[in-house]
C-alpha positions as CSV (number, residue, x, y, z in Angstrom):
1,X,-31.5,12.1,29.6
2,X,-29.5,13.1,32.6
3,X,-27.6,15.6,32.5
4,X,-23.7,14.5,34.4
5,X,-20.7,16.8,34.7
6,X,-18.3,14.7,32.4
7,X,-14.5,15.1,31.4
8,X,-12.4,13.0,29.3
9,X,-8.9,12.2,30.8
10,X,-5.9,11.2,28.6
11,X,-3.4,10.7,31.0
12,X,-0.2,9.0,29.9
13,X,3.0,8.4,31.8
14,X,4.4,6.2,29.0
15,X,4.4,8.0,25.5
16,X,4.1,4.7,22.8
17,X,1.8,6.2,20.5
18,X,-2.0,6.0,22.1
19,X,-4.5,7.6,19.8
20,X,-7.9,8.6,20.3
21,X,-10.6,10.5,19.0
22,X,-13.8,10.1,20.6
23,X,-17.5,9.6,19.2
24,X,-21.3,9.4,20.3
25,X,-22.6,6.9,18.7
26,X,-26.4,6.0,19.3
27,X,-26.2,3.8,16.4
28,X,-23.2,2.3,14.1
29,X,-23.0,4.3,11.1
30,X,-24.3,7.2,13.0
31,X,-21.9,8.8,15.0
32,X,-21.7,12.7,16.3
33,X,-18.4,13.4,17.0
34,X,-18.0,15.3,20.7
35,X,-14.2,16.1,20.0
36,X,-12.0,16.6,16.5
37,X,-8.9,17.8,15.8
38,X,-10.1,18.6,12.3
39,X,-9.2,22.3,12.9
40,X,-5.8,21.9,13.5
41,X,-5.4,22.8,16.9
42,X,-6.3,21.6,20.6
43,X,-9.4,23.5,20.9
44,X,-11.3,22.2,23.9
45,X,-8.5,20.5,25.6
46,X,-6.1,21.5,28.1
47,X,-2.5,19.2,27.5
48,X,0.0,19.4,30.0
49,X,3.4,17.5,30.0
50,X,6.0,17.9,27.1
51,X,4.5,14.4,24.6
52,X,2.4,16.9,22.8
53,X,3.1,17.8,18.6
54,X,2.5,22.1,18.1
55,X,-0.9,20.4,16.1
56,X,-3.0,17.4,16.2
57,X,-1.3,14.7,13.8
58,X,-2.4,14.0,10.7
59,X,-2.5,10.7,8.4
60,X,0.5,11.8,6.7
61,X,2.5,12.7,10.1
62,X,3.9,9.2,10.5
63,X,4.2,6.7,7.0
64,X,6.4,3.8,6.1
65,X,9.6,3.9,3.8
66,X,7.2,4.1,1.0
67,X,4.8,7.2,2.4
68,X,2.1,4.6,3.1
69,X,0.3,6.2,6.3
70,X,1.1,4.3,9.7
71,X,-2.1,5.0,11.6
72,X,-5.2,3.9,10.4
73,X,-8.9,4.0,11.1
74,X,-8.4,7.7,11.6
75,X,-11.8,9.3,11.5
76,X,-11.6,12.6,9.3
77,X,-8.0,14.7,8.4
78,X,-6.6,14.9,12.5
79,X,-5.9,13.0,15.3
80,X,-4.8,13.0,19.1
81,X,-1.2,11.3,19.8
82,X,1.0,11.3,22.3
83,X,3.8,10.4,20.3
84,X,5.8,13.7,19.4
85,X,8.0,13.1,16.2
86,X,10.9,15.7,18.8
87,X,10.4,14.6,21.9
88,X,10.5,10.4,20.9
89,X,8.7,7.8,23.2
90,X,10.4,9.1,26.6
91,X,8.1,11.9,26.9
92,X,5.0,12.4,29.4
93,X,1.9,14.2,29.4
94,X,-2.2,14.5,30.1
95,X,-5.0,15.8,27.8
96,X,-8.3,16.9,29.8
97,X,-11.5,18.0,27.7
98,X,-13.7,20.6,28.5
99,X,-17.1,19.3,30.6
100,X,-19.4,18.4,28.3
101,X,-23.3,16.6,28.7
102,X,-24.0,12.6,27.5
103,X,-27.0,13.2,25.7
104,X,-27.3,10.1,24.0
105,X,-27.7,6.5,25.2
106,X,-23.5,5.8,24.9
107,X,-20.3,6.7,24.0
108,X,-18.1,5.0,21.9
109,X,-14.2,6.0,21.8
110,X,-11.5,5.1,19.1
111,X,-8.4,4.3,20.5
112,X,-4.8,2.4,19.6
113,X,-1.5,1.9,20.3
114,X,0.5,0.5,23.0
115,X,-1.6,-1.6,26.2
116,X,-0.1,0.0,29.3
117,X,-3.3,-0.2,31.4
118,X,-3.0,2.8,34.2
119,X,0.0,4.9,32.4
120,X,-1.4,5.4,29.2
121,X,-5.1,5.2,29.1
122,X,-8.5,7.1,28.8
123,X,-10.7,7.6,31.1
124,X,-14.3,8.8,31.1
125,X,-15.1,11.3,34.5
126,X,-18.8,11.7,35.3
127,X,-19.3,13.9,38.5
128,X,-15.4,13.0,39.7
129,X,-14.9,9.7,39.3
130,X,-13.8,7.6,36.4
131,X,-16.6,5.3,35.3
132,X,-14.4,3.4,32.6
133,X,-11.1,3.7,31.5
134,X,-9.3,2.9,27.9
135,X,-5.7,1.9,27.1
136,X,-4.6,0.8,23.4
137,X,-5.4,-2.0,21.4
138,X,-1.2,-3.0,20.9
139,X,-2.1,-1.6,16.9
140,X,-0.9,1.7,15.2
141,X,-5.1,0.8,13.9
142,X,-8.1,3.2,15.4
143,X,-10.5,1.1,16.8
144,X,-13.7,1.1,18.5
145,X,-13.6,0.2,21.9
146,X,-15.0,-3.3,22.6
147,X,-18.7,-3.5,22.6
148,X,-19.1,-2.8,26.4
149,X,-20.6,1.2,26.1
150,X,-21.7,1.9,29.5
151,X,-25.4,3.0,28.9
152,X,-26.9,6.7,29.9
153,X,-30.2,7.0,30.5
């Protein structure tokens, strides 16, 4: 494998609830997960702007009238949102992971919530530029990204 000098950028100028975690997956059903929130905190992320909760979010962090969870497809106990329950949907921000190697053939991420191409998005950074970029799927639903997974090898 080659070895690239990759971030993940979350950057969001529009706060309307994006979600992501992100997985390696060299096979469905088989995923290695490079980033959780299962910890409760932020470890290996640096977040700047003011959209960020004290903790990742959690199933229970935003339910219906009846305490039915609102997000769904969330992958383990925690998860990355940009919607802050104080600050509302007017509030800006950027999450950056630490460098890490693509040691496996792709990556697969699991994103949702609002489609605002180029203000609230992913983006995948291998040696300084971005080589694909991720906005929501329009659902409050955790999805894999569509079946396009840029190959590594």
């Amino acid at each position: 494998m080659n070895r690239y000098s990759v971030a993940l950028i979350f950057v969001l100028a529009v706060c309307a609830m994006p979600s992501a975690t992100f997985a390696q997956a060299p096979t469905p059903g088989k995923e290695t997960a490079l980033f959780d929130f299962e910890g409760g905190s932020y470890h290996g992320w640096t977040l700047t702007g003011d959209c960020w909760d004290k903790q990742p979010a959690a199933a229970n962090t935003f339910v219906d009238r009846q305490g039915k969870p609102l997000v769904t497809g969330i992958v383990g106990t925690s998860y990355l949102t940009t919607l802050n329950p104080r600050t509302g949907a007017a509030a800006q921000g950027k999450a950056v992971s630490t460098e890490f190697t693509i040691n496996k053939p792709f990556l697969t991420f699991k994103i949702g919530g609002g489609s605002y191409p180029k203000e609230a998005c992913l983006n995948l950074i291998v040696n300084g530029k971005i080589v694909r970029t991720e906005t929501g799927n329009g659902s409050a639903e955790l999805l894999p990204t569509p079946s396009k997974e840029r190959k590594f090898q």
